[in-house]
C-alpha positions as CSV (number, residue, x, y, z in Angstrom):
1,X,59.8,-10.7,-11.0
2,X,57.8,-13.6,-9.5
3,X,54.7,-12.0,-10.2
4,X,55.7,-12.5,-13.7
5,X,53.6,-15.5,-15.6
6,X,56.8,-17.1,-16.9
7,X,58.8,-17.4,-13.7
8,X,55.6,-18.8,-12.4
9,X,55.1,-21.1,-15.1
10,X,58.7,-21.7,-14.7
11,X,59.2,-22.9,-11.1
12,X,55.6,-25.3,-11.7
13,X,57.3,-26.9,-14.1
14,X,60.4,-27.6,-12.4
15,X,58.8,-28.9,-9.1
16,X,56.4,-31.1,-11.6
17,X,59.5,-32.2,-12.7
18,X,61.4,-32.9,-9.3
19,X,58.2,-34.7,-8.0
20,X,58.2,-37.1,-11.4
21,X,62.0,-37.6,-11.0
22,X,61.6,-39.0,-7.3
23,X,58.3,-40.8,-7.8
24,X,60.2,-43.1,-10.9
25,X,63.0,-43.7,-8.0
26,X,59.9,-45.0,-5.7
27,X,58.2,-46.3,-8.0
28,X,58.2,-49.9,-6.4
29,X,56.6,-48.9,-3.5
30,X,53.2,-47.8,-4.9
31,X,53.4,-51.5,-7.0
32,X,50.4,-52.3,-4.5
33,X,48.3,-49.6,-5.1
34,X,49.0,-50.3,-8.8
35,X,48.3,-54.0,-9.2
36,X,44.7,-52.9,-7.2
37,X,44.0,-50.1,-9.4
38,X,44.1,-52.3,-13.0
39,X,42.3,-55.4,-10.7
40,X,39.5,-52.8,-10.3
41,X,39.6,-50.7,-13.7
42,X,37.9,-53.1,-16.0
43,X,34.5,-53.7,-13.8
44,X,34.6,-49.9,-12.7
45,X,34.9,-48.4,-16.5
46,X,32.4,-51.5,-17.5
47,X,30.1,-49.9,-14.3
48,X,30.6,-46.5,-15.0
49,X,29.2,-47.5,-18.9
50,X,26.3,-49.1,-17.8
51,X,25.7,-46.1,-15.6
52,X,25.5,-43.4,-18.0
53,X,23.5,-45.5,-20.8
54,X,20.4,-46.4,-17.7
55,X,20.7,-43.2,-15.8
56,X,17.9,-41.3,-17.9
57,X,15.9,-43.9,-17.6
58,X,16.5,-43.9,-13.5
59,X,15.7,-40.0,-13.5
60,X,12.7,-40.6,-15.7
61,X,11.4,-43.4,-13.4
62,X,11.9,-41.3,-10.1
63,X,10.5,-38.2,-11.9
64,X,7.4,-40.0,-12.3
65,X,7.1,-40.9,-8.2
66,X,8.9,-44.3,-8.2
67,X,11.2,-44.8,-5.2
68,X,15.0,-44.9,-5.4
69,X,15.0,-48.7,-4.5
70,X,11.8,-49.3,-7.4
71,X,13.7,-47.6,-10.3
72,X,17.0,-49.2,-9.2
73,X,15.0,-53.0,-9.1
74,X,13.0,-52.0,-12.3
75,X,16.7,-51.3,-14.3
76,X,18.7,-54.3,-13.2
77,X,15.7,-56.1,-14.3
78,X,15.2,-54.6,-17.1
79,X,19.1,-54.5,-18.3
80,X,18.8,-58.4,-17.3
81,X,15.8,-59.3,-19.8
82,X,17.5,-57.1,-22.7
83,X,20.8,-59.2,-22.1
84,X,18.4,-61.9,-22.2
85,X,17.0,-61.5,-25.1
86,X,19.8,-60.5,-27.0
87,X,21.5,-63.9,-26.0
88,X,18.6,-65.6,-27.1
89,X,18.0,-63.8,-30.2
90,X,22.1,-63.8,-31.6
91,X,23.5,-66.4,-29.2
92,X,23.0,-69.5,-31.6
93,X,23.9,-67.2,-34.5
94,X,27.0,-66.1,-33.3
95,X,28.2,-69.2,-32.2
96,X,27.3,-71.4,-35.3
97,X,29.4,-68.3,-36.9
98,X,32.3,-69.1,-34.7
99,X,32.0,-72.8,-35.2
100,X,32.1,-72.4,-38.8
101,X,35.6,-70.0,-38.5
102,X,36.6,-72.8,-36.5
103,X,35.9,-75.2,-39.0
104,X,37.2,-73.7,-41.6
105,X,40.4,-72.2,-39.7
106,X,42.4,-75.1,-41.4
107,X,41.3,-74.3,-44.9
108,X,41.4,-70.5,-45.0
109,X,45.1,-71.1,-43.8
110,X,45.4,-73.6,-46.5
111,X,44.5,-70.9,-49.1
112,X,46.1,-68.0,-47.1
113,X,49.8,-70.5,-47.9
114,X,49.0,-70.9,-51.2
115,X,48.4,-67.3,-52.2
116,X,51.7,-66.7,-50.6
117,X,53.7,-69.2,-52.3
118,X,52.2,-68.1,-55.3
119,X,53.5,-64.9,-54.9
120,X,56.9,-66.3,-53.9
121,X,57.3,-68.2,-56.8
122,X,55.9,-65.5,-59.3
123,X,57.9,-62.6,-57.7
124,X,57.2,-60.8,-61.3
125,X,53.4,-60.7,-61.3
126,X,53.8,-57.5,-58.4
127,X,55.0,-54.3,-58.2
128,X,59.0,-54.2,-57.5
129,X,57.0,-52.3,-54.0
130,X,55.2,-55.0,-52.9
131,X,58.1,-57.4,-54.1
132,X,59.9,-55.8,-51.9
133,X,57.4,-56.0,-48.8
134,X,56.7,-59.1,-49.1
135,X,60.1,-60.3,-49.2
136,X,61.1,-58.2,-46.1
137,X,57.9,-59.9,-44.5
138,X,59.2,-63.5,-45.1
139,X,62.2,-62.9,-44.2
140,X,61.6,-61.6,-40.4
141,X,58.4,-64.7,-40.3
142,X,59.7,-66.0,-37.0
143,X,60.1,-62.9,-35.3
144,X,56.3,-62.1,-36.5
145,X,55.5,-65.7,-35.4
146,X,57.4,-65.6,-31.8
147,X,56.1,-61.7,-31.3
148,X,52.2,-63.4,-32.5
149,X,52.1,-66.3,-30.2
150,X,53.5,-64.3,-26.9
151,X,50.7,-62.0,-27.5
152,X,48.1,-64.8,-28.1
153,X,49.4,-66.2,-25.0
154,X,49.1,-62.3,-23.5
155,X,45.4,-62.1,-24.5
156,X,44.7,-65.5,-23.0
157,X,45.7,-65.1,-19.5
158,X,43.9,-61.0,-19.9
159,X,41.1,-62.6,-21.1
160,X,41.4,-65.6,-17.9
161,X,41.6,-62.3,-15.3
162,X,39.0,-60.1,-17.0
163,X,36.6,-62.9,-16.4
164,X,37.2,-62.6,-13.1
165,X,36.9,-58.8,-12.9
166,X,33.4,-59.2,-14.5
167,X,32.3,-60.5,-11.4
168,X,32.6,-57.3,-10.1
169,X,30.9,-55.0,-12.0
170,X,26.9,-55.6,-10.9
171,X,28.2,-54.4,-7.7
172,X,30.2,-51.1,-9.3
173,X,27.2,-51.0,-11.6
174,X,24.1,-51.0,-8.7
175,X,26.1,-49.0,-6.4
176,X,27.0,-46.1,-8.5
177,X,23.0,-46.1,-9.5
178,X,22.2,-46.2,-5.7
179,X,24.4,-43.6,-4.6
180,X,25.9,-41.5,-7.5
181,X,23.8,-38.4,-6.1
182,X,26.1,-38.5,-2.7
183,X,29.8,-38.8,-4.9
184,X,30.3,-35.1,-5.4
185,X,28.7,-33.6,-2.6
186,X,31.4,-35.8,-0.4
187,X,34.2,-34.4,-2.3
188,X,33.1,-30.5,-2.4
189,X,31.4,-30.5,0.9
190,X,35.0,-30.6,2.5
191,X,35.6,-27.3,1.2
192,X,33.8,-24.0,1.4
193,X,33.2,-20.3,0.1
194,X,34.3,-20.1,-3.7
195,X,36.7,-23.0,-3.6
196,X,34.0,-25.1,-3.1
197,X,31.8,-23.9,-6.1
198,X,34.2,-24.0,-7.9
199,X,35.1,-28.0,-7.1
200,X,31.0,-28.3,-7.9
201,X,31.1,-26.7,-11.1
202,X,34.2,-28.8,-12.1
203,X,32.4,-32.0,-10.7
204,X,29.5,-31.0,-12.5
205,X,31.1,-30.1,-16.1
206,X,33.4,-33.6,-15.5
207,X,29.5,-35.5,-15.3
208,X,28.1,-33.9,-18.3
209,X,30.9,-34.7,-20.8
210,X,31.3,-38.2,-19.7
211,X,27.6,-38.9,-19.3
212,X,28.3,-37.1,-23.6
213,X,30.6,-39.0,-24.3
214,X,29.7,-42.1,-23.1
215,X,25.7,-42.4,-24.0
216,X,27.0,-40.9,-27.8
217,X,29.9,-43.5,-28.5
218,X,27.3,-46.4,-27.5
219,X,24.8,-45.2,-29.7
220,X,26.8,-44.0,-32.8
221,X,28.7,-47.4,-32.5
222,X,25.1,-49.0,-32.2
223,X,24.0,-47.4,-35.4
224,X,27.2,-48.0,-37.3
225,X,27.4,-51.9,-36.5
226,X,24.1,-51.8,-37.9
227,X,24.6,-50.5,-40.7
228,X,27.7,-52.5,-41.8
229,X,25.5,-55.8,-40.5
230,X,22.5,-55.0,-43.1
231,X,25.4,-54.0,-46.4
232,X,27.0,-57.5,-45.1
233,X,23.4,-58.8,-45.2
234,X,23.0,-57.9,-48.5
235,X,26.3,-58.8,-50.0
236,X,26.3,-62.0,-48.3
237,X,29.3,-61.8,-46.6
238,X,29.8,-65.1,-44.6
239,X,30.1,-64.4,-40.6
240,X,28.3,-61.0,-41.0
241,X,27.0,-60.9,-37.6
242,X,30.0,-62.0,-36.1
243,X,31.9,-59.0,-37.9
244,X,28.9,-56.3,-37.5
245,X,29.2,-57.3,-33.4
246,X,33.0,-56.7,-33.9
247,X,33.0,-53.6,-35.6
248,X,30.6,-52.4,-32.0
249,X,33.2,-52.9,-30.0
250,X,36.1,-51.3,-32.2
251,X,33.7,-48.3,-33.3
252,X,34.3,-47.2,-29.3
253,X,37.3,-45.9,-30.4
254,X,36.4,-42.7,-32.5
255,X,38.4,-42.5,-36.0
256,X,40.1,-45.3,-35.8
257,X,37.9,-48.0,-34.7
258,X,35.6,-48.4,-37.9
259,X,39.0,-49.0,-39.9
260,X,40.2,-51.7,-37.3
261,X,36.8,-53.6,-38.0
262,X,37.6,-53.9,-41.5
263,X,40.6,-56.0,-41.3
264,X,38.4,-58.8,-40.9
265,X,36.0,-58.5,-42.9
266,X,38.4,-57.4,-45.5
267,X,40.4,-61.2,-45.0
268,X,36.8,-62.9,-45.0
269,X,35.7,-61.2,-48.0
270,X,38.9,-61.8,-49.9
271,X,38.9,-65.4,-49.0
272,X,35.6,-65.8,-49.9
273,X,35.3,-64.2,-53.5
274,X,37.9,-61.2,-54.0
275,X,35.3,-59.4,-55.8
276,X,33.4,-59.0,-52.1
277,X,36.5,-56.7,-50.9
278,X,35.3,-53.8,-52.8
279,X,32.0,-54.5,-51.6
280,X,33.1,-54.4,-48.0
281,X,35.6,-51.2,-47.9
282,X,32.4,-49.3,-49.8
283,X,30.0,-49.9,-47.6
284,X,32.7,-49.4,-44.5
285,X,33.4,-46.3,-46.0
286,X,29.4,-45.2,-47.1
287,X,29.1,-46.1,-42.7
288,X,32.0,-44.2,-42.0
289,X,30.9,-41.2,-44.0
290,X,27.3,-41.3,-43.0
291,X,28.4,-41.3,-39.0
292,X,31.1,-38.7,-38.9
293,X,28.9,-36.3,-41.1
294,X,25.4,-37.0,-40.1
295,X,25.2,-39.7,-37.0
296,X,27.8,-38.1,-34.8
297,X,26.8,-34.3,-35.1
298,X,23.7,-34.6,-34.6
299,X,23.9,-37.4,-31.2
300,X,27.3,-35.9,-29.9
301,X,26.7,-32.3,-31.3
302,X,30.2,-29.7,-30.3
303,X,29.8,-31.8,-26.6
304,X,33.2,-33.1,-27.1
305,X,34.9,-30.8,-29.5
306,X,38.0,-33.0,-30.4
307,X,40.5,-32.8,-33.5
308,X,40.5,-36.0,-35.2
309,X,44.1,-35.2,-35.3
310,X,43.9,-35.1,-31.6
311,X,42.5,-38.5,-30.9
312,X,44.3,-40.0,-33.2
313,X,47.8,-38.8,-31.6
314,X,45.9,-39.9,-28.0
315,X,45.0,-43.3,-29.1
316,X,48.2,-44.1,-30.3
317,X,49.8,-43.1,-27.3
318,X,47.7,-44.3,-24.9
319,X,48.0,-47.7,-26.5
320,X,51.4,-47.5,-26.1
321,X,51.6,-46.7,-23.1
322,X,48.8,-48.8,-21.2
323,X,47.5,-51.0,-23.8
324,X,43.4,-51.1,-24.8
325,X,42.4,-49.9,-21.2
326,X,44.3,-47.3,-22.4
327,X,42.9,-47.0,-25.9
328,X,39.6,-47.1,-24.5
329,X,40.0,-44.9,-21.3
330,X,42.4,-41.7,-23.3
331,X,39.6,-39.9,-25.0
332,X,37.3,-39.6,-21.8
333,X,40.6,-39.1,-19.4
334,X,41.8,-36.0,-22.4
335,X,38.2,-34.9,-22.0
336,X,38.5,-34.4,-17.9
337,X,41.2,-32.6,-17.9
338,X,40.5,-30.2,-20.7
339,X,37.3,-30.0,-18.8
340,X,39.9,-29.2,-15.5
341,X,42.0,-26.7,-17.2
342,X,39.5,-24.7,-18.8
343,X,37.9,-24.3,-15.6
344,X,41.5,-23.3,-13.9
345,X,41.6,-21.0,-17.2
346,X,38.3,-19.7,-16.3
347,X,38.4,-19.2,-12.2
348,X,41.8,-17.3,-13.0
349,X,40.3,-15.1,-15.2
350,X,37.4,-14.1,-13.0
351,X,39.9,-13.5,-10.5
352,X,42.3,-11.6,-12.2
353,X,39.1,-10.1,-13.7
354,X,38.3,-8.8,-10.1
355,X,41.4,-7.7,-8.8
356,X,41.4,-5.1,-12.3
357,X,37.6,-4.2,-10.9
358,X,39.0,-3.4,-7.4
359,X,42.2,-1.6,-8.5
């Protein structure tokens, strides 16, 4: 009987569940190791990005005869100039765009007020819905207000420490280009026969759908923000730039981030002339369309091969759990360890497969 796949599936699960039940009870004690790990996971995953996105061009330098030390000079300095430029060439855009929300905070409030006491005191003008919404809305408006300034006051002192952080991530960044080659050989070199090629193999399959992962998101989030920047070029939606450079960052996360970046530009557009609102969920959805059914399949290919379903349970959960590390960190974490348990899937098979052979 313990031969049999259930009782062995069985007693895994129970000691899984014995070793979570006592590590809650000592929890405390790995606090430490805790409070170092988040100091150190911003600049690493930050490192680890800018690793994966100059890598090619590092083994395309040192193909061509330039020393280890020469390609690793000739990217920082190149990364350095392109951060350069870009500062120079959106820097005074961005931040007369900002000055300008700034500026105008007070009045788009102003107007934000009056459309809601408009619809207070003309409850009839809605549907008996939205009536309903909005009343449930005013009525819990401190709670929303209390729960809205705790996290202001949240992103604030995260935004204080990741500052911080930042300072580490040249050196994450410059060591992991100087020594990446010498990780996984110090991990399976402490084993031997097939364990150890089959720790290499994993190591291996772990780089390649990270390095996939990684260099695709950049670019398909690269292509998308440009492509909402030039439809809010051409509808001339105020902050444009501002909004396109937003939309980057939230297009990281797959399926869900395009739709984040449109709250925004949805408020600006609707503040601005409410015709503009059409304007801006058609061309988010024309970008949205045009990336999951051309861009992505033909950067990412089948690399990944992920249910939208299946991120969009993961991103949910892993923002509940660890908040937007944890957004940004559970699609390449999921992809690991399927990577791990196929592998386990595989090796088991082989070795079942061989002890059939031999029999």
């Amino acid at each position: 009987m313990t031969r049999k796949l259930w009782f062995q599936f069985g007693i895994g699960l129970l000691i899984s569940l014995l070793i979570i039940k006592y590590f809650m009870e000592i929890y405390h004690l790995f606090n430490p190791i805790i409070i170092i790990f988040k100091t150190i996971m911003m600049p690493l995953l930050l490192g680890g990005v800018l690793y994966y996105i100059t890598e090619p061009l590092q083994r395309l330098l040192e193909k061509r005869g330039m020393p280890r030390w020469g390609s690793l000079l000739t990217i920082v300095l190149l990364l350095a100039g392109v951060l350069t430029s870009i500062f120079l060439l959106i820097g005074n855009p961005i931040a007369n765009q900002v000055n300008r929300l700034v500026e105008n905070a007070p009045t788009i409030a102003t107007q934000i007020e009056q459309a809601v006491n408009y619809i207070l005191e003309n409850p009839g003008i809605l549907p008996p819905q939205v009536d309903e919404f909005v009343a449930s809305i005013t009525s819990s408006i401190q709670d929303i207000a209390i729960t809205s300034s705790r996290y202001f006051v949240n992103f604030v002192s995260g935004a204080v420490s990741v500052t911080f952080t930042l300072i580490l991530v040249p050196f994450f960044f410059i060591f992991m280009l100087k020594d990446h080659e010498k990780f996984a050989p110090n991990i399976y070199d402490i084993f031997s026969g097939d364990t150890r090629s089959w720790i290499k193999k994993t190591l291996e399959d772990i780089d390649n759908v990270l390095r996939s992962y990684v260099q695709g998101q950049v670019l398909v989030s690269f292509l998308l923000a440009t492509m909402m920047l030039i439809g809010y070029l051409i509808i001339k939606l105020e902050y444009s730039l501002l909004l396109a450079l937003f939309a980057f960052f939230m297009n990281m996360i797959p399926f869900i981030g395009p739709w984040i970046s449109l709250v925004p530009a949805v408020i600006v557009a609707l503040i601005q002339d409410p015709v503009l609102v059409i304007w801006v969920c058609v061309i988010t959805l024309v970008a949205q369309q045009l990336e999951s059914n051309v861009i992505t399949p033909n950067v990412m290919g089948k690399s990944l091969d992920i249910h939208p379903l299946t991120v969009i349970s993961l991103v949910l959960a892993a923002g509940n759990i660890a908040g937007f590390i944890g957004i940004i960190i559970a699609i390449p974490t999921y992809c690991v360890i399927k990577v791990v348990v196929q592998n386990i899937y595989h090796e088991r098979q082989k070795i079942k497969k061989e002890m059939t052979k031999s029999v």
